[in-house]
C-alpha positions in Angstrom: 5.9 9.9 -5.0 8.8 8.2 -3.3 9.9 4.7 -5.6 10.4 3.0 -2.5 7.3 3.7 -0.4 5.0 2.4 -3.8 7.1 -0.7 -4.6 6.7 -1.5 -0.9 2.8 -1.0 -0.7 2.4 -2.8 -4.1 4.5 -5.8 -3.0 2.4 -5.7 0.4 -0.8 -5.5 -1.8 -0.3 -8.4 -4.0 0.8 -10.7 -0.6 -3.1 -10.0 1.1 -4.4 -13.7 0.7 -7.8 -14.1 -1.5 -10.6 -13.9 0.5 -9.0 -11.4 3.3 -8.0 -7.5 3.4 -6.2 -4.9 4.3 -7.5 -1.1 5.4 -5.5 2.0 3.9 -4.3 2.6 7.8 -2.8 -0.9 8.4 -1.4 -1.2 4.9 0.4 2.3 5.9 1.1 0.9 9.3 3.0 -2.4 8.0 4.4 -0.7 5.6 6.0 2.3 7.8 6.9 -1.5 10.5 9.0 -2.2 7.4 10.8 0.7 6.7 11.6 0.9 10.4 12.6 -2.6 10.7 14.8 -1.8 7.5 16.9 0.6 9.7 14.9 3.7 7.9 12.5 6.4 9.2 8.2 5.4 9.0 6.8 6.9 5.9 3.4 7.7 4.5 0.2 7.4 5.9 -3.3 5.7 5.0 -3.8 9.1 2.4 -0.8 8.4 0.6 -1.5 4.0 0.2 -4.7 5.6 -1.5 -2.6 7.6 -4.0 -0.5 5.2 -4.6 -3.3 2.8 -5.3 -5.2 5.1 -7.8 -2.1 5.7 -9.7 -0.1 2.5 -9.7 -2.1 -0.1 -8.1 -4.2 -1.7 -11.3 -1.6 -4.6 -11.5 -2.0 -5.6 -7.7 -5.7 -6.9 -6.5 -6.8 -3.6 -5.1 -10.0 -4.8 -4.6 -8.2 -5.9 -0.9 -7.6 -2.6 0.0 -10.7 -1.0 1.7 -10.9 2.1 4.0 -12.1 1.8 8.2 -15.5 1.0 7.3 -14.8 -1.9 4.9 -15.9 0.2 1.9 -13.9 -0.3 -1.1 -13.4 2.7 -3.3 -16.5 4.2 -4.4 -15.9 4.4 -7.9 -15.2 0.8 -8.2 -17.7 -0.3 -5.6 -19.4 -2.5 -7.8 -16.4 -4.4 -9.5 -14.4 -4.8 -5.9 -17.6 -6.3 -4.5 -17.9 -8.8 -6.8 -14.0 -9.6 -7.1 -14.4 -10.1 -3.1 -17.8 -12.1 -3.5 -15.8 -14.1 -5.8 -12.9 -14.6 -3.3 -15.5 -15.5 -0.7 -14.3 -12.5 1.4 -16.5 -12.4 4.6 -19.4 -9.2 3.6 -21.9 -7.7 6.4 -25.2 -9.0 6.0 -26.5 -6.6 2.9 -23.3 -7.1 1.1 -22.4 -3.4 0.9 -19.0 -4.1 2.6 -16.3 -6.0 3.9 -16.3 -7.9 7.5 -13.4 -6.7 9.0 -13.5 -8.3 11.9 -13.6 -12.0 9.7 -11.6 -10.4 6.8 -8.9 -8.6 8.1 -5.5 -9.5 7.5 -2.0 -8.2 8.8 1.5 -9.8 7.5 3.5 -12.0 10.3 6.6 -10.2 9.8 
């Protein structure tokens, strides 16, 4: 994996406010804006912010990366939902997942 490419999605990571989140896709997305904007070619896709986040993202709140559905990863289902409870994170009605449409969150930049 490219050293670049993970510090940038772990620095992006650890800027998503409490309470809000980012999908694999728009994480990819901003960070690929940023490369770009950097003067260098887009890089990496929604697949590869999910590797990086099972191998290097325990130091960043991953728990504010979820995929399209607003699903966080299934084998931490239980502690990501109640690190997002306890960041008041907008949840559908049965608490199963995120309300992206309330919770969503994109950098300005």
């Amino acid at each position: 994996m490219d050293d670049d490419y993970l510090e940038a999605v772990l620095d992006l990571v650890e800027q998503i406010p409490p309470g809000r989140v980012m999908t694999y896709g728009a994480l990819a997305e901003a960070v690929a804006d940023r490369f770009v904007a950097a003067g260098g070619r887009a890089r990496g896709g929604p697949r590869q912010v999910g590797q990086v986040m099972a191998h290097a993202g325990s130091g960043v709140p991953w728990w504010r990366v979820v995929n399209a559905a607003g699903r966080p990863p299934e084998r931490h289902r239980v502690r990501a939902l109640a690190e997002l409870r306890a960041e008041g994170t907008p949840l559908v009605a049965d608490g199963s997942r995120v309300a992206l449409r309330r919770a969503g969150w994109y950098p300005d930049d």
